[in-house]
VMD Tcl script that builds the backbone (N, CA, C; Angstrom):
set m [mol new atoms 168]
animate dup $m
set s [atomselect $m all]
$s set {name element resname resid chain x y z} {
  {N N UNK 1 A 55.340 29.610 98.137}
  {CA C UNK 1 A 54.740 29.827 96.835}
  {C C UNK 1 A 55.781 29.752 95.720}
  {N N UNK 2 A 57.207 29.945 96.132}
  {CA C UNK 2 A 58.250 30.232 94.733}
  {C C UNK 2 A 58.545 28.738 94.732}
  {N N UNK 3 A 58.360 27.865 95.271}
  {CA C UNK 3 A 59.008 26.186 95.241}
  {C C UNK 3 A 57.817 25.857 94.299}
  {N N UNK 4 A 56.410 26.156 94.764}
  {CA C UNK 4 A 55.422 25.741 94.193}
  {C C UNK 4 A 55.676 26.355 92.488}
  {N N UNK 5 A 55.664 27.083 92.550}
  {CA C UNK 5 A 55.693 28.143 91.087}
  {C C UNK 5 A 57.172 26.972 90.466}
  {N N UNK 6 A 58.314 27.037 91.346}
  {CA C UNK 6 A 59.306 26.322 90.385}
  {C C UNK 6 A 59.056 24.922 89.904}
  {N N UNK 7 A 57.751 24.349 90.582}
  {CA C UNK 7 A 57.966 22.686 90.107}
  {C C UNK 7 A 56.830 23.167 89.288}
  {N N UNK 8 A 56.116 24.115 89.179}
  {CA C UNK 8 A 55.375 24.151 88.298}
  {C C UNK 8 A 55.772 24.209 86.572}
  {N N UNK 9 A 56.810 25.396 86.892}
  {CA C UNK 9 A 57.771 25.674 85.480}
  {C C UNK 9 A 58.722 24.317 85.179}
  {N N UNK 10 A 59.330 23.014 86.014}
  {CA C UNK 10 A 59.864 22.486 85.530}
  {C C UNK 10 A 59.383 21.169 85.749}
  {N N UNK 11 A 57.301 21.618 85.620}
  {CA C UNK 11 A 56.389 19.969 85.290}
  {C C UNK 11 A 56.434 20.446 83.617}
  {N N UNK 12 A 56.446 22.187 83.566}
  {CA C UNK 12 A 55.939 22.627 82.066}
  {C C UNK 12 A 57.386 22.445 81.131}
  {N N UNK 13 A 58.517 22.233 81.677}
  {CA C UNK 13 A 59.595 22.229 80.581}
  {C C UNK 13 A 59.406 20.650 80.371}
  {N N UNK 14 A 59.182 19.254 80.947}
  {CA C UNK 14 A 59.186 18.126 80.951}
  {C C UNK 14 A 58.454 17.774 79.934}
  {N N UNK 15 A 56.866 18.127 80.004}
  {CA C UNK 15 A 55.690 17.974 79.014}
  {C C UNK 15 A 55.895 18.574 77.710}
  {N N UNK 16 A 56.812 19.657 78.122}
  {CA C UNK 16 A 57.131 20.163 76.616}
  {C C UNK 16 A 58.397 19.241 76.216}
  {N N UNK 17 A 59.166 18.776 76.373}
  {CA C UNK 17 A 60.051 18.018 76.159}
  {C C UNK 17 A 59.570 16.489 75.663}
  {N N UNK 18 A 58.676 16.041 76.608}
  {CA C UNK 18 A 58.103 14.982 76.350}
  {C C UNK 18 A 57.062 14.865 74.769}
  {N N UNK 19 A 56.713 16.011 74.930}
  {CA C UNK 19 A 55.650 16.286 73.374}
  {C C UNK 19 A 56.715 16.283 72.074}
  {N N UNK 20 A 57.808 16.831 72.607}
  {CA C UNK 20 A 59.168 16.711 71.348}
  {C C UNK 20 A 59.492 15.490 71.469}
  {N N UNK 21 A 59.078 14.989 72.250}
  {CA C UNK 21 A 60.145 13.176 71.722}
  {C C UNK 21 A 59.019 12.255 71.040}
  {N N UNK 22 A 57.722 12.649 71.710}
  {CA C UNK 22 A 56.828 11.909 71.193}
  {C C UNK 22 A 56.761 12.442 69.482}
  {N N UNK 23 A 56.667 13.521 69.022}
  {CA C UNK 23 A 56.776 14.028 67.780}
  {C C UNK 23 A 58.570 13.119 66.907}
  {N N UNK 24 A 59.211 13.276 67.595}
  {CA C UNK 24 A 60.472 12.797 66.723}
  {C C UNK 24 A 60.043 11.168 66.817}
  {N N UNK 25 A 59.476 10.658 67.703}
  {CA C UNK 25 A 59.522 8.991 67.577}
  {C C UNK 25 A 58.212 8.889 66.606}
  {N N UNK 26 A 57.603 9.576 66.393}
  {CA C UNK 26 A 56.295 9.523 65.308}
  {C C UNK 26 A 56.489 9.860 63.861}
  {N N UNK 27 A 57.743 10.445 63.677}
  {CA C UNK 27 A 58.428 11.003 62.849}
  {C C UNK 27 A 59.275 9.739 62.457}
  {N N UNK 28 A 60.043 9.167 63.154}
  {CA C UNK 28 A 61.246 8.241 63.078}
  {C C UNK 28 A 60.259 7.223 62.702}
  {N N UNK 29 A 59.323 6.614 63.048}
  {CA C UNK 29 A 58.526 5.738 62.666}
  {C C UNK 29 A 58.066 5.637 61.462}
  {N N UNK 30 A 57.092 6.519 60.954}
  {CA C UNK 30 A 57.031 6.961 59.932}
  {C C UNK 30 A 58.064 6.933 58.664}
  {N N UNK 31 A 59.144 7.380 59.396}
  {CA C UNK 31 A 60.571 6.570 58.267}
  {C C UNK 31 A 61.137 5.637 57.945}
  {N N UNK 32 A 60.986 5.086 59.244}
  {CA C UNK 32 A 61.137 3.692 59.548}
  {C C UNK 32 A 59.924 2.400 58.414}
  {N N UNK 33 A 58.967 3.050 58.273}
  {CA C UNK 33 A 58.203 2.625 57.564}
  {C C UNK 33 A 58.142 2.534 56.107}
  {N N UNK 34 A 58.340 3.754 55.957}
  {CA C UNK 34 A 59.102 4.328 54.067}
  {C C UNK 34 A 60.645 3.149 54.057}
  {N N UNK 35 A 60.911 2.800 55.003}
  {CA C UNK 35 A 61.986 2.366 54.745}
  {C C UNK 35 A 62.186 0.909 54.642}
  {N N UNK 36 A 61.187 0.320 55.307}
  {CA C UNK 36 A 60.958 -1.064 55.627}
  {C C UNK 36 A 60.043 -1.874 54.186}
  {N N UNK 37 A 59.063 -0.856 53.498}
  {CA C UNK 37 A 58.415 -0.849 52.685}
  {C C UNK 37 A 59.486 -0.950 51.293}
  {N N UNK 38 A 60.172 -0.346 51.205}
  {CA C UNK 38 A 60.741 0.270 50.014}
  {C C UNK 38 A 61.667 -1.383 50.012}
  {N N UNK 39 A 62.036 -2.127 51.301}
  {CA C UNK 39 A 63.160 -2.771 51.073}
  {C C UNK 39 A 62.213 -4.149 50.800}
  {N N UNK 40 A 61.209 -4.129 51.762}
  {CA C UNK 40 A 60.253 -5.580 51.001}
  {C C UNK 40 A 60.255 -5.135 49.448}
  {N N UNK 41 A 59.536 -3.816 49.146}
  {CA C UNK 41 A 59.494 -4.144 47.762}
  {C C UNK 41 A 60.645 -4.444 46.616}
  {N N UNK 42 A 61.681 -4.921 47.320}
  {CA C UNK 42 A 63.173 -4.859 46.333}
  {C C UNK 42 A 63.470 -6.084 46.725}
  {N N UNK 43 A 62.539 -6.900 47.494}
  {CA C UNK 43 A 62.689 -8.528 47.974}
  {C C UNK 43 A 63.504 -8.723 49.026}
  {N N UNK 44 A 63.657 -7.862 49.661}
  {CA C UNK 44 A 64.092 -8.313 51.254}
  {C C UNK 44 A 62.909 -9.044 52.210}
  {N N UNK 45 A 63.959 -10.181 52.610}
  {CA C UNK 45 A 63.123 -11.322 53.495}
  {C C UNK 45 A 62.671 -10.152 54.353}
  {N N UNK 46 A 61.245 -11.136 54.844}
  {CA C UNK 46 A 60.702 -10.852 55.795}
  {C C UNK 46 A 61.072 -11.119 56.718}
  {N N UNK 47 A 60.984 -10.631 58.188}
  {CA C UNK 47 A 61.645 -11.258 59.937}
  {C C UNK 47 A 60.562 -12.495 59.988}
  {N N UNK 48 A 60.984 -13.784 60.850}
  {CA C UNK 48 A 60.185 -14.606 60.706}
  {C C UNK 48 A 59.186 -13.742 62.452}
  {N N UNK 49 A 59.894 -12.948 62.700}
  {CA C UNK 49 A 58.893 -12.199 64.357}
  {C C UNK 49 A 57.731 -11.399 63.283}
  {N N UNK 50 A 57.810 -10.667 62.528}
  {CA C UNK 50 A 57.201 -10.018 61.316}
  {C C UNK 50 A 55.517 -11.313 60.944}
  {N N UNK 51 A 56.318 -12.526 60.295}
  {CA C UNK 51 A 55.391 -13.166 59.743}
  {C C UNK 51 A 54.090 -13.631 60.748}
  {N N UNK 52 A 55.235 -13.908 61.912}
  {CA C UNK 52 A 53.966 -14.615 63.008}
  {C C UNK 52 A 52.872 -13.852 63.404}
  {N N UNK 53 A 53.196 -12.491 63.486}
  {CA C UNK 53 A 52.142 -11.602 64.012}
  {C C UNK 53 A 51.320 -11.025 63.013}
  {N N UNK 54 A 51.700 -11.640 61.139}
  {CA C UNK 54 A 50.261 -11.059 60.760}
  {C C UNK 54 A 49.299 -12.394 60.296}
  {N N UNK 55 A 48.082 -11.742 60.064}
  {CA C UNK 55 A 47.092 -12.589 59.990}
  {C C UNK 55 A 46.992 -13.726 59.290}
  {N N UNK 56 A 46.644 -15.001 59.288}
  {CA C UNK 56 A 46.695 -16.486 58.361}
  {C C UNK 56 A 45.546 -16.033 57.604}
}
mol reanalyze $m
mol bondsrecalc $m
mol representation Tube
mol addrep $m
């Protein structure tokens, strides 16, 4: 029962860990965005990988 109980406590430190990275990469994105935005609008080229994937 104590092996069981320990992979239990260290499935629950993982998921909690995992919920913090998913929060900082949703976060980083999000900046990433303010940031990508701000530099088109000051006339930075576009990536030509950028152009292909939006719509004609």
């Amino acid at each position: 029962m104590q092996s069981i109980d320990a992979v239990r406590g260290e499935t629950r430190v993982w998921k909690e860990r995992c919920a913090e990275l998913t929060a900082q990469l949703a976060r980083s994105q999000q900046l990433l965005e303010v940031f990508r935005q701000a530099a088109y609008a000051r006339g930075a080229a576009i990536p030509a990988l950028m152009q292909q994937d939006s719509p004609s």
